[in-house]
PDB file of the backbone (N, CA, C, O) and the ligand in Angstrom, with CONECT records:
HET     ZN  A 101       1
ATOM      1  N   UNK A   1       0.842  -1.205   0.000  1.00  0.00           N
ATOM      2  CA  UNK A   1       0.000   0.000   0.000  1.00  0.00           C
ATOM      3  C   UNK A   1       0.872   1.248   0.000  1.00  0.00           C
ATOM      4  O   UNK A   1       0.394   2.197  -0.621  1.00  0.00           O
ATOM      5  N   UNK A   2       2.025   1.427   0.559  1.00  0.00           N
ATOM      6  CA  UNK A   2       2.474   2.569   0.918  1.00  0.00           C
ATOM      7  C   UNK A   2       3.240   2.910  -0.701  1.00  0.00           C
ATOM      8  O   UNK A   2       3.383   4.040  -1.170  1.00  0.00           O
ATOM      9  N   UNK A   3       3.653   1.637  -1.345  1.00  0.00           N
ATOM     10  CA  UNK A   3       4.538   1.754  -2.783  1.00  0.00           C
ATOM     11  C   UNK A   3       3.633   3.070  -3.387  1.00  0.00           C
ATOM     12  O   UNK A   3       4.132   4.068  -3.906  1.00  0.00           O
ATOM     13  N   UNK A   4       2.122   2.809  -3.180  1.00  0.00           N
ATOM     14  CA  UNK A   4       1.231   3.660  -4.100  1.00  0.00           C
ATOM     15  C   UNK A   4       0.440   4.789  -3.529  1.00  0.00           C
ATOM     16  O   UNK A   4      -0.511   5.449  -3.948  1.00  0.00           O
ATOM     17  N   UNK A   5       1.412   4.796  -2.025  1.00  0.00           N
ATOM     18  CA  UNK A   5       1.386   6.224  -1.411  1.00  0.00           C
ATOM     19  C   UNK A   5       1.789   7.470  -1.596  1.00  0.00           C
ATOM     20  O   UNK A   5       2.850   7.662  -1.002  1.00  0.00           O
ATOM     21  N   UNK A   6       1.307   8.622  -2.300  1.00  0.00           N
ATOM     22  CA  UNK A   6       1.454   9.582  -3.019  1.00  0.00           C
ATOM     23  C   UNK A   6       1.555  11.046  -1.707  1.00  0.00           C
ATOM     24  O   UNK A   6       0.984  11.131  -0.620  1.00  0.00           O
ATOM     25  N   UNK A   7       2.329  11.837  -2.257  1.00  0.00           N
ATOM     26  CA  UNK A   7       2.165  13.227  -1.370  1.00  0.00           C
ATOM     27  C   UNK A   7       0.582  13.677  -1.298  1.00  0.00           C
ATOM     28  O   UNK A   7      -0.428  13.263  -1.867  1.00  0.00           O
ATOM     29  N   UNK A   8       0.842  14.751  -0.304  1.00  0.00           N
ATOM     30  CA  UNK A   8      -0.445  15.789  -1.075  1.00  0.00           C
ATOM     31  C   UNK A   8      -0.309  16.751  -1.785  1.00  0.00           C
ATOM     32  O   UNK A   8      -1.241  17.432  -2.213  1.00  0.00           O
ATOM     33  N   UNK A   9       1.523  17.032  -2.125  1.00  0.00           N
ATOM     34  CA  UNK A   9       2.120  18.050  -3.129  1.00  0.00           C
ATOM     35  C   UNK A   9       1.895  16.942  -4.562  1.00  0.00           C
ATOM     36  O   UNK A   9       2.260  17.631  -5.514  1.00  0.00           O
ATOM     37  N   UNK A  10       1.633  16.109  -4.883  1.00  0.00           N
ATOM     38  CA  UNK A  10       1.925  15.124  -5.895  1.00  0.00           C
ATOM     39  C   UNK A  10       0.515  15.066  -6.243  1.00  0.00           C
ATOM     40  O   UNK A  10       0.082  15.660  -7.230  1.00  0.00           O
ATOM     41  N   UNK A  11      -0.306  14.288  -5.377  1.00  0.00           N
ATOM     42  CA  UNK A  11      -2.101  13.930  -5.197  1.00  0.00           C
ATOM     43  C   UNK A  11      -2.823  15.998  -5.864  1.00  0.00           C
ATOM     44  O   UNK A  11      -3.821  16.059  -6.582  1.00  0.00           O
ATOM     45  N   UNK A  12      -2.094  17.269  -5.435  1.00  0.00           N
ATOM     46  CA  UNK A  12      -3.037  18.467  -5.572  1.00  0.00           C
ATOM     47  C   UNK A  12      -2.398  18.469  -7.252  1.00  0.00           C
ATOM     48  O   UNK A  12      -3.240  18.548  -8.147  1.00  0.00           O
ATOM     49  N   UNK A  13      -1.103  18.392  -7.591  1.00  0.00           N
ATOM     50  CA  UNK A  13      -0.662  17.748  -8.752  1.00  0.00           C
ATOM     51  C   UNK A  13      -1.651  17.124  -9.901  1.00  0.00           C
ATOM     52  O   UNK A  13      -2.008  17.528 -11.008  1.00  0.00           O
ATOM     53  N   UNK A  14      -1.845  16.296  -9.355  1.00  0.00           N
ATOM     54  CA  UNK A  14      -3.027  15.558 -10.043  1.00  0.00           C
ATOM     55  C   UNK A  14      -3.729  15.771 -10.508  1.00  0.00           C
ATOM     56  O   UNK A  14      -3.990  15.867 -11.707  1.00  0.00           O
ATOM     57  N   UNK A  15      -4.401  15.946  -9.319  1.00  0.00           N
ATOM     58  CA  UNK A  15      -5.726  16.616  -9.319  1.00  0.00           C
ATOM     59  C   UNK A  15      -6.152  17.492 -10.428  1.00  0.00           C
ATOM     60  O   UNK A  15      -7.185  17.400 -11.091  1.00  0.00           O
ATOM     61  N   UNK A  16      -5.168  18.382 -10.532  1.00  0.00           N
ATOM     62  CA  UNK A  16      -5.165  19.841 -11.523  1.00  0.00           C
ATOM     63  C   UNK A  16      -4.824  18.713 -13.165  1.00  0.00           C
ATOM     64  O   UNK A  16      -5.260  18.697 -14.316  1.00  0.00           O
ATOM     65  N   UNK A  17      -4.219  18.236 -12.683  1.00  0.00           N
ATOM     66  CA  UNK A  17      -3.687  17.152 -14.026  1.00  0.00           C
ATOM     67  C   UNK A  17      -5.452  16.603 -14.786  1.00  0.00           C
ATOM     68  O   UNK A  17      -5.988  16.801 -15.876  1.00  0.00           O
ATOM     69  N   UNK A  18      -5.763  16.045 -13.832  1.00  0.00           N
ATOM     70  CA  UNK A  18      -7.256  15.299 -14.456  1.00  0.00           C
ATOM     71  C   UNK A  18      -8.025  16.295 -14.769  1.00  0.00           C
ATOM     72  O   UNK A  18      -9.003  16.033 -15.470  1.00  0.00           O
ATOM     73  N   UNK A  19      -7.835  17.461 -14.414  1.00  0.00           N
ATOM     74  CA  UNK A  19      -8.833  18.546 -15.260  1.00  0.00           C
ATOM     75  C   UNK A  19      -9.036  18.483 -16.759  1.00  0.00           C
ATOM     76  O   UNK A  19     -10.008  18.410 -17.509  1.00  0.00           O
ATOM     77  N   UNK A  20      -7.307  18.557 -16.928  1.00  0.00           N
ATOM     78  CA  UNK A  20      -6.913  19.093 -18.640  1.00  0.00           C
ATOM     79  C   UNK A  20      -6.669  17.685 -19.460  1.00  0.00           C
ATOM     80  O   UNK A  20      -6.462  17.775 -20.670  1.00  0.00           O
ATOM     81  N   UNK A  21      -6.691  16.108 -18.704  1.00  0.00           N
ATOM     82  CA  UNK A  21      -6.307  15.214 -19.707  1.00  0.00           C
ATOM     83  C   UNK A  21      -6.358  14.345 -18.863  1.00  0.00           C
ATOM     84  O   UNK A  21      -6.231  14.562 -17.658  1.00  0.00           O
ATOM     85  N   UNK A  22      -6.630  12.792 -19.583  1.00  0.00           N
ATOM     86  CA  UNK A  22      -6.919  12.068 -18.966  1.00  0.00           C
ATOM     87  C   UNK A  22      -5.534  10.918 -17.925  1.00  0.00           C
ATOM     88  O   UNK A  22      -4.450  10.758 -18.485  1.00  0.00           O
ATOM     89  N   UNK A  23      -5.719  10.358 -16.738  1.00  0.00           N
ATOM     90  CA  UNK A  23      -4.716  10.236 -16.036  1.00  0.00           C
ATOM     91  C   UNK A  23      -4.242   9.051 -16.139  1.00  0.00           C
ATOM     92  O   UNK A  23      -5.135   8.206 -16.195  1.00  0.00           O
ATOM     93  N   UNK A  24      -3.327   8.693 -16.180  1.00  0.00           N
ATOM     94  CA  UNK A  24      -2.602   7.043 -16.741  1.00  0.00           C
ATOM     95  C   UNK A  24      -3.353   6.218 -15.404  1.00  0.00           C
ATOM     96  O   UNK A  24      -3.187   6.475 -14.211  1.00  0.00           O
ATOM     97  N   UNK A  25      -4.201   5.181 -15.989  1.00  0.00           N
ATOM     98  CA  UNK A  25      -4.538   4.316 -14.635  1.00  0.00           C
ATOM     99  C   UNK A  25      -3.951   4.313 -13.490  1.00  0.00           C
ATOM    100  O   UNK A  25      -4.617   4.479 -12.468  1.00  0.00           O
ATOM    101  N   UNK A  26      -2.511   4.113 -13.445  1.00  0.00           N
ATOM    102  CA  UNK A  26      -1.226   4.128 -12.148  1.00  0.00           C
ATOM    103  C   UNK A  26      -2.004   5.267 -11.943  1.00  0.00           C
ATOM    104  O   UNK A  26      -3.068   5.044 -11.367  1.00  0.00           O
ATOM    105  N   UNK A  27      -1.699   6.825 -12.357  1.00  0.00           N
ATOM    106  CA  UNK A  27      -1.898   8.178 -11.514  1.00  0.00           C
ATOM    107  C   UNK A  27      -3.313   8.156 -10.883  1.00  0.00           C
ATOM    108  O   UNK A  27      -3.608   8.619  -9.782  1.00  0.00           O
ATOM    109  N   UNK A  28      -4.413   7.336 -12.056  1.00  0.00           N
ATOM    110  CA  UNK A  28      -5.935   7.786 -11.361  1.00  0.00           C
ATOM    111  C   UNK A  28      -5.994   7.086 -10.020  1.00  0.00           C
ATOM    112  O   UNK A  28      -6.612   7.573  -9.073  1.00  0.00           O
ATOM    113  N   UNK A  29      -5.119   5.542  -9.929  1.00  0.00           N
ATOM    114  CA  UNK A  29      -5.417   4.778  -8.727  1.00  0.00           C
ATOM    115  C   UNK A  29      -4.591   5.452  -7.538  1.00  0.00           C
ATOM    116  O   UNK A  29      -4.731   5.126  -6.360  1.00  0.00           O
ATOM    117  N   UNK A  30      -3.864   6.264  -7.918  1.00  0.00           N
ATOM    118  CA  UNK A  30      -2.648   6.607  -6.805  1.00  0.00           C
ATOM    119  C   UNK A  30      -3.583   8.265  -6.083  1.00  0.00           C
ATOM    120  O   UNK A  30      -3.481   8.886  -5.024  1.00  0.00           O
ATOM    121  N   UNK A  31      -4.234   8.393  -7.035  1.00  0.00           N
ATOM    122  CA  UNK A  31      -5.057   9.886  -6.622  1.00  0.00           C
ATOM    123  C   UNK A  31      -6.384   9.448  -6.082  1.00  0.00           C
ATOM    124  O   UNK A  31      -7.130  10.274  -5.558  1.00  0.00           O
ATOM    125  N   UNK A  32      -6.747   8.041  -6.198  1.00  0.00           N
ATOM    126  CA  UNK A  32      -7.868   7.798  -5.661  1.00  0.00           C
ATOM    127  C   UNK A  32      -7.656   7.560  -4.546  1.00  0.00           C
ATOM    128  O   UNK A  32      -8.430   8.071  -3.736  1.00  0.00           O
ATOM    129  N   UNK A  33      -6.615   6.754  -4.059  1.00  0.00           N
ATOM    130  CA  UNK A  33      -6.380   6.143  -2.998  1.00  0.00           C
ATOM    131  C   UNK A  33      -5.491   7.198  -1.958  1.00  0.00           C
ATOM    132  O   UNK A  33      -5.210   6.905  -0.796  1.00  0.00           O
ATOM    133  N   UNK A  34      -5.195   8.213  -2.493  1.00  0.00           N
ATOM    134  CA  UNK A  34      -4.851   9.610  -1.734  1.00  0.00           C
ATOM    135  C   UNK A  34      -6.134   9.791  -1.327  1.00  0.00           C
ATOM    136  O   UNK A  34      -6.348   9.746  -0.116  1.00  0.00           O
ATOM    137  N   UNK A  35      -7.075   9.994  -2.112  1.00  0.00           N
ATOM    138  CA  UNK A  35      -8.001  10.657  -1.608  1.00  0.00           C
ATOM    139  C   UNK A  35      -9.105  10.350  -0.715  1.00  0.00           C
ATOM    140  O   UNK A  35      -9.828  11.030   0.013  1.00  0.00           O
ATOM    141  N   UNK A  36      -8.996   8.921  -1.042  1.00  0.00           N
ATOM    142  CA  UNK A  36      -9.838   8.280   0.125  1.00  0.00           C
ATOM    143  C   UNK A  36      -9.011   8.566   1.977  1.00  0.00           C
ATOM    144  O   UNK A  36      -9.672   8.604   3.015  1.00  0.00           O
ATOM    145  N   UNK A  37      -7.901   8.678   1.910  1.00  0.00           N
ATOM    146  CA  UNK A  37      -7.410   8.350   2.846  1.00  0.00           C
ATOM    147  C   UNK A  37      -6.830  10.034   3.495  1.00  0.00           C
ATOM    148  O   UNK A  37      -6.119  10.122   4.497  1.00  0.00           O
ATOM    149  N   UNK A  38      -7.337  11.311   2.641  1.00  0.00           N
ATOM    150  CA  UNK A  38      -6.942  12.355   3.099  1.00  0.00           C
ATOM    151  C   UNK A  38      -8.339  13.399   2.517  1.00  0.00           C
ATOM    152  O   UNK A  38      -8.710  13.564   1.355  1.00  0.00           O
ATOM    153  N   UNK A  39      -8.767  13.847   3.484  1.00  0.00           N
ATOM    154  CA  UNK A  39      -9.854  14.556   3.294  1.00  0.00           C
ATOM    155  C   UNK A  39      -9.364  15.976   2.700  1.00  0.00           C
ATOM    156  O   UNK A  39      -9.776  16.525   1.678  1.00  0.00           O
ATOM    157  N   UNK A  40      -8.235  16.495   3.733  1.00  0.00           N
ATOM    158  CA  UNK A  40      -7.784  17.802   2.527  1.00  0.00           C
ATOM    159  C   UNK A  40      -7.770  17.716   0.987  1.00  0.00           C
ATOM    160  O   UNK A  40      -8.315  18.588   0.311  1.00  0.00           O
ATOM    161  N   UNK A  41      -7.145  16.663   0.442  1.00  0.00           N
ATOM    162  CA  UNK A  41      -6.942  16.353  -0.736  1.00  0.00           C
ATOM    163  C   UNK A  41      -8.356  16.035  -1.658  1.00  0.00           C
ATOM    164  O   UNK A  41      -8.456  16.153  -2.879  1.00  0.00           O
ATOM    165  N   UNK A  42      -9.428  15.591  -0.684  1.00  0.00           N
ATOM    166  CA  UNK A  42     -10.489  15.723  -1.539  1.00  0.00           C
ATOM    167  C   UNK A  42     -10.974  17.078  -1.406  1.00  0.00           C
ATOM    168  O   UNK A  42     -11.467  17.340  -2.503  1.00  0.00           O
ATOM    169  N   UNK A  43     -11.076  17.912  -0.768  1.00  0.00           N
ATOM    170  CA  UNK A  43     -11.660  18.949  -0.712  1.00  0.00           C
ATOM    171  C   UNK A  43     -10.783  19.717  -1.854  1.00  0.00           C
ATOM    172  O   UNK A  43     -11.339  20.373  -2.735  1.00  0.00           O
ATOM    173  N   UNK A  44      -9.740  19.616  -1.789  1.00  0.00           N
ATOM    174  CA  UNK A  44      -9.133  20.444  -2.684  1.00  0.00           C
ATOM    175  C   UNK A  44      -9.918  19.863  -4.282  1.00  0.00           C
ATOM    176  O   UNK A  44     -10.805  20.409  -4.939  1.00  0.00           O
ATOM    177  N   UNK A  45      -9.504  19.141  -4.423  1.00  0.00           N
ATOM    178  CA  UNK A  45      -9.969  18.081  -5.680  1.00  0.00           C
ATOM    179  C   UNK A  45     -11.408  18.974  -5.795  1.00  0.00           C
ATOM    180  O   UNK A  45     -11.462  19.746  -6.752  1.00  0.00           O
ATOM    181  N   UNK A  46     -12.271  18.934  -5.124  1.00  0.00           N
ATOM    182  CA  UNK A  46     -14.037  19.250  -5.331  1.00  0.00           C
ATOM    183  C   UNK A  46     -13.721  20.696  -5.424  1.00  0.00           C
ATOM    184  O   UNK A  46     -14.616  21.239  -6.072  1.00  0.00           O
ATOM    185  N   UNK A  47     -12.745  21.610  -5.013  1.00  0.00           N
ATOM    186  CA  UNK A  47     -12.761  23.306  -4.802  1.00  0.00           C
ATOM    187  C   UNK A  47     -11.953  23.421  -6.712  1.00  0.00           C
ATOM    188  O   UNK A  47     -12.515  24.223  -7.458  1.00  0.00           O
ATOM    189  N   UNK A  48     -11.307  22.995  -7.023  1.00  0.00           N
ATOM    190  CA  UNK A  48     -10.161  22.531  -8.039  1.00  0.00           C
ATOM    191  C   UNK A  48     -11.643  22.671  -9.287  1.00  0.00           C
ATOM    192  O   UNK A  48     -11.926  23.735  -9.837  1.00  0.00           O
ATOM    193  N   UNK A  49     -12.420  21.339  -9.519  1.00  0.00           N
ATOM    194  CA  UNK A  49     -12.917  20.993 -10.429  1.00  0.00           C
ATOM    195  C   UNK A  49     -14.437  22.149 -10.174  1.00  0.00           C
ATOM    196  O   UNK A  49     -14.781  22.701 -11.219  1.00  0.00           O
ATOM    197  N   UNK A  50     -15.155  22.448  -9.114  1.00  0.00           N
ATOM    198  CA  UNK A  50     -15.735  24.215  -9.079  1.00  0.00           C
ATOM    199  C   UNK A  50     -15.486  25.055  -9.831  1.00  0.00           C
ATOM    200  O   UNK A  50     -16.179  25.762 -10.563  1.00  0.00           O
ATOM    201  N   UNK A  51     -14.022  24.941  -9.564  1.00  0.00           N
ATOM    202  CA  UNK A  51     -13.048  26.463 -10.342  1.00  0.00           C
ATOM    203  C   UNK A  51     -12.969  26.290 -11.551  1.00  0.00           C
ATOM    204  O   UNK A  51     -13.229  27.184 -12.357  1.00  0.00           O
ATOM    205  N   UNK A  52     -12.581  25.060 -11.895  1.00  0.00           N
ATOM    206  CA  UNK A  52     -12.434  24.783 -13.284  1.00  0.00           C
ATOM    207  C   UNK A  52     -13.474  24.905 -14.100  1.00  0.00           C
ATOM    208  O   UNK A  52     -13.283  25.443 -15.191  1.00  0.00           O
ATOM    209  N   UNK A  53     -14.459  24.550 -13.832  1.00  0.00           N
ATOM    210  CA  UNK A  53     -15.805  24.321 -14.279  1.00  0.00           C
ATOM    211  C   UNK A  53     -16.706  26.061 -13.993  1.00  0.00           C
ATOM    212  O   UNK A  53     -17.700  26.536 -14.542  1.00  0.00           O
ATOM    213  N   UNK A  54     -16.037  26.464 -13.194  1.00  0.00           N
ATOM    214  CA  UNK A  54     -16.655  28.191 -13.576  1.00  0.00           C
ATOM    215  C   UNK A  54     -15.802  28.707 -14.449  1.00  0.00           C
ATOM    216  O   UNK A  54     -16.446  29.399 -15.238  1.00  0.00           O
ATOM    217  N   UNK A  55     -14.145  28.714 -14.814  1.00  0.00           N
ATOM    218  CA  UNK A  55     -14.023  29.167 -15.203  1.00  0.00           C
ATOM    219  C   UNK A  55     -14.119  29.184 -16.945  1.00  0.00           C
ATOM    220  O   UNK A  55     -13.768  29.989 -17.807  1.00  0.00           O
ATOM    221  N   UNK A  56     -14.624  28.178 -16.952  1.00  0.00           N
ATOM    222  CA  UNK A  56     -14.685  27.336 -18.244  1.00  0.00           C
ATOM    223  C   UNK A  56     -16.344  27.772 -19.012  1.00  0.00           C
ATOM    224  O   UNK A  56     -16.809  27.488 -20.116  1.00  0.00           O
ATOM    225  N   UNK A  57     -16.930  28.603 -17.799  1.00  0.00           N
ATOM    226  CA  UNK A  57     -18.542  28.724 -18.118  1.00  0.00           C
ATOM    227  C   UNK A  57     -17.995  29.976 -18.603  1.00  0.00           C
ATOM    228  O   UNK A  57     -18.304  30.185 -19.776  1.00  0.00           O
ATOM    229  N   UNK A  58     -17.267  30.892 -18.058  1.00  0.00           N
ATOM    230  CA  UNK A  58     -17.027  32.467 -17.689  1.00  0.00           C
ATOM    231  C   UNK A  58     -16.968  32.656 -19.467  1.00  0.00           C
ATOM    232  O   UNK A  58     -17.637  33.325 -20.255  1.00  0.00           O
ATOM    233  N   UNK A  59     -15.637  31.562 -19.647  1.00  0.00           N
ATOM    234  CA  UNK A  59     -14.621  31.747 -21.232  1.00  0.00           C
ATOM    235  C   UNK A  59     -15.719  31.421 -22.315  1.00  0.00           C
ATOM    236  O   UNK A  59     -15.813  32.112 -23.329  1.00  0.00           O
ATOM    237  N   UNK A  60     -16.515  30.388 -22.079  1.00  0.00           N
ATOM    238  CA  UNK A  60     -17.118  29.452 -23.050  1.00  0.00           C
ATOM    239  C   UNK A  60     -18.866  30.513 -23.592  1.00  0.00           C
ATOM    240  O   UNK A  60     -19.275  30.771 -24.724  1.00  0.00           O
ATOM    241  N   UNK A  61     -19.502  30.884 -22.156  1.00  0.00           N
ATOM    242  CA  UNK A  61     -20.654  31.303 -22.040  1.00  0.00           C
ATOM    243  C   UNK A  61     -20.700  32.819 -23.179  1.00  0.00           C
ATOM    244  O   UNK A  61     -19.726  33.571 -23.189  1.00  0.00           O
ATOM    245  N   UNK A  62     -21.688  33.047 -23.896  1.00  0.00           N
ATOM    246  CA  UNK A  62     -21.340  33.760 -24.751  1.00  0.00           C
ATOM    247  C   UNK A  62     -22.560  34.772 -24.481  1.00  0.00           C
ATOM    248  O   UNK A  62     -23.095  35.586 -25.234  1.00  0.00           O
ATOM    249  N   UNK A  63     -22.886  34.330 -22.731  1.00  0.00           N
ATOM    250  CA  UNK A  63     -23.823  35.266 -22.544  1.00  0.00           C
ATOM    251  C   UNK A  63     -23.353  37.338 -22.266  1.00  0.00           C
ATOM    252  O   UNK A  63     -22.415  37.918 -21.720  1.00  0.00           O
ATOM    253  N   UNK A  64     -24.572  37.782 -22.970  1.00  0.00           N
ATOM    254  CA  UNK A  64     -24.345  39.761 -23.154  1.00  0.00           C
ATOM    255  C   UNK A  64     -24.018  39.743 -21.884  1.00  0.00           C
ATOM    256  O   UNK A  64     -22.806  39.886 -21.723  1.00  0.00           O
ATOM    257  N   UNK A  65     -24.901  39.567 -20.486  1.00  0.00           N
ATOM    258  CA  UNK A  65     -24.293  40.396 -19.156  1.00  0.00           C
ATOM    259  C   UNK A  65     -22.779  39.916 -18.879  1.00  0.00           C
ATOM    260  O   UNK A  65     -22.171  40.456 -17.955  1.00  0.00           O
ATOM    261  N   UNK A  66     -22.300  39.151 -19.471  1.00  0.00           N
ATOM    262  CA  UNK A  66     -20.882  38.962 -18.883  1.00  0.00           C
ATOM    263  C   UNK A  66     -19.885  39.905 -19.320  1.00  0.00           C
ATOM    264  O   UNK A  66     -19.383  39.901 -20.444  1.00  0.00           O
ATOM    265  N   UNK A  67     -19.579  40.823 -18.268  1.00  0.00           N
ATOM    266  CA  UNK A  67     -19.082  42.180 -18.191  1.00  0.00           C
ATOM    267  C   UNK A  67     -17.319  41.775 -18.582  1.00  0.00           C
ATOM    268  O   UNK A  67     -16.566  42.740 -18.446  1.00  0.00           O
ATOM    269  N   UNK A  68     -16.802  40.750 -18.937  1.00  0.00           N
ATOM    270  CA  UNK A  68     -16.026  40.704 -19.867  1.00  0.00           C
ATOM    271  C   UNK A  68     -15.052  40.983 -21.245  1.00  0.00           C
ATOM    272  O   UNK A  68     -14.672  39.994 -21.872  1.00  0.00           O
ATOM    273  N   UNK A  69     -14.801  41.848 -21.535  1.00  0.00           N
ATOM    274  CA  UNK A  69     -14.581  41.841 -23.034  1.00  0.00           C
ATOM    275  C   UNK A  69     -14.120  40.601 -23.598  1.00  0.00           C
ATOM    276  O   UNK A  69     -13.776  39.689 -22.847  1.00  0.00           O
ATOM    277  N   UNK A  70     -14.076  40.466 -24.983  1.00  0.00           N
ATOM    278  CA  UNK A  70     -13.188  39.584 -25.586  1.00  0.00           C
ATOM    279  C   UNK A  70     -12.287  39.412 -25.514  1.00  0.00           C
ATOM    280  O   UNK A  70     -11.863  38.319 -25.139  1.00  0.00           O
ATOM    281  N   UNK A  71     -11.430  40.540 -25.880  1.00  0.00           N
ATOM    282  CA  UNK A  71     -10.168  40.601 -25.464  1.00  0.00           C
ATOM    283  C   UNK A  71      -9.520  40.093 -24.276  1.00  0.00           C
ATOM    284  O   UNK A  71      -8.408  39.567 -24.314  1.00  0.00           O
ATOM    285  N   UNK A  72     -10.203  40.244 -23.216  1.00  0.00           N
ATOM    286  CA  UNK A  72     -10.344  40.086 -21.697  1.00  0.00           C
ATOM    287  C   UNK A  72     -10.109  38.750 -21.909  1.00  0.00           C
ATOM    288  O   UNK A  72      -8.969  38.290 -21.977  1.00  0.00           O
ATOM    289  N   UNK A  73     -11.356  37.937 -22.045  1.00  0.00           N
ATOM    290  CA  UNK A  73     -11.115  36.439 -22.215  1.00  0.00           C
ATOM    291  C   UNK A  73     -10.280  35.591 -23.094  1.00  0.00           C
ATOM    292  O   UNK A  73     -10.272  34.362 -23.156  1.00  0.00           O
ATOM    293  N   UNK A  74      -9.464  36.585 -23.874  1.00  0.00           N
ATOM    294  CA  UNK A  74      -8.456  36.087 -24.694  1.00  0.00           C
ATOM    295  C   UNK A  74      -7.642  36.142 -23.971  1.00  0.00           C
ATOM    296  O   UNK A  74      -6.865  35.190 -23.896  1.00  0.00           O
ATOM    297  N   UNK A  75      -7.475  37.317 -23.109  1.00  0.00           N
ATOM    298  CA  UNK A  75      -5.788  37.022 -22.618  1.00  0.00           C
ATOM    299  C   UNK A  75      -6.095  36.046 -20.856  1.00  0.00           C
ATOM    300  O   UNK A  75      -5.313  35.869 -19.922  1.00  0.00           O
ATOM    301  N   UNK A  76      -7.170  35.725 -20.988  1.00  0.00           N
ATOM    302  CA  UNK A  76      -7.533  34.717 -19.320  1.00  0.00           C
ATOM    303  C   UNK A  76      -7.350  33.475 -20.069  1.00  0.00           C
ATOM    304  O   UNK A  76      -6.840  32.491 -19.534  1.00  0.00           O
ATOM    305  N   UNK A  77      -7.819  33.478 -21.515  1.00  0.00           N
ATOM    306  CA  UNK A  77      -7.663  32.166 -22.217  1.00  0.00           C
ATOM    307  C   UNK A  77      -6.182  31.695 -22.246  1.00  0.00           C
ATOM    308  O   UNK A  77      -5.659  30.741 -21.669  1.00  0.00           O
ATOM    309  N   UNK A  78      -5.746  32.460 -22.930  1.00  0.00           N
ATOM    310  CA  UNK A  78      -4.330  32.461 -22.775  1.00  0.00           C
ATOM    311  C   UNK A  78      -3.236  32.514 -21.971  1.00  0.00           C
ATOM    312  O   UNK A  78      -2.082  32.232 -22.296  1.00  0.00           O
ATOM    313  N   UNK A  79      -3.835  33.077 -20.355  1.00  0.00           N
ATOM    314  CA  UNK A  79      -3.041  32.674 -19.385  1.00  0.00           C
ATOM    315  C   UNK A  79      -3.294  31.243 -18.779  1.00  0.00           C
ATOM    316  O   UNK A  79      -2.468  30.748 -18.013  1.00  0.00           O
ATOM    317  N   UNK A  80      -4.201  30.730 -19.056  1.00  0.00           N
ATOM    318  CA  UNK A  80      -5.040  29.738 -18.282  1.00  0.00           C
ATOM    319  C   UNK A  80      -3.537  28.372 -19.506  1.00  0.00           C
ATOM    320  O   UNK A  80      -2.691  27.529 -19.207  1.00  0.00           O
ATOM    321  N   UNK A  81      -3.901  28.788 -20.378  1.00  0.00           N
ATOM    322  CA  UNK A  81      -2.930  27.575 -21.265  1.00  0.00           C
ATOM    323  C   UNK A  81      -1.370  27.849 -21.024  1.00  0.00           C
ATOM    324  O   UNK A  81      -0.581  27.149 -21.659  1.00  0.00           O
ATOM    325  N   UNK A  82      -0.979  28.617 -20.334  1.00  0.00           N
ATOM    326  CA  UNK A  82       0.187  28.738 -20.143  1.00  0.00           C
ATOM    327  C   UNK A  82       0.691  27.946 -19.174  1.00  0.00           C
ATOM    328  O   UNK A  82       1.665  27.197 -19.254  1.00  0.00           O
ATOM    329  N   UNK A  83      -0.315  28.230 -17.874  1.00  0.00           N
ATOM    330  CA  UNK A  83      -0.014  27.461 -16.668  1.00  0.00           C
ATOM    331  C   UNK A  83      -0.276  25.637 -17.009  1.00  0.00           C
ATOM    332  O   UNK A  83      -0.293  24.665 -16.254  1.00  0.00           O
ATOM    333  N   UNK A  84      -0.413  25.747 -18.165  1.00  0.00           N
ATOM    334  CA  UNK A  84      -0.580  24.015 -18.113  1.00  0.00           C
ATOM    335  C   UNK A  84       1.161  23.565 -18.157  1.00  0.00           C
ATOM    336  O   UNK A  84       1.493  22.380 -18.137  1.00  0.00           O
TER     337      UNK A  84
HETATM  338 ZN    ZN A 101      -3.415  14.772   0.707  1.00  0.00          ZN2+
END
């Protein structure tokens, strides 16, 4: 068990990892089994995929009140792909 004992610097790693692509079986079982066994790490995980998932409405949503410019969301688009 411990061979496939992962940090929580490695497991928040992840985490952010499974957002953008899918995780080699080894990583999904090693992040599951972090997470069962560390509640920070899930919370982060559920606050992580929130964020992701608003910010993805913010870029994507092509609704008028979003006080946004284009431009705006070009360069959030574009910082957002950097940090990958
Ligand atoms: Zn952890």
């Amino acid at each position: 068990m411990a061979l496939f004992m992962i940090s929580c610097e490695k497991a928040s790693e992840l985490s952010s990892k499974a957002l953008d692509e899918k995780l080699s079986r080894r990583e999904a079982f090693e992040l599951w089994l972090h997470a069962i066994l560390c509640s920070l790490c899930r919370e982060l995980k559920k606050q992580l995929q929130t964020l992701h998932l608003g910010t993805k409405r913010i870029l994507d949503d092509p609704d008028p009140t979003c006080r946004l410019s284009p431009d705006a969301k070009k360069r959030i688009s574009q910082n957002l792909k950097k940090e990958k």
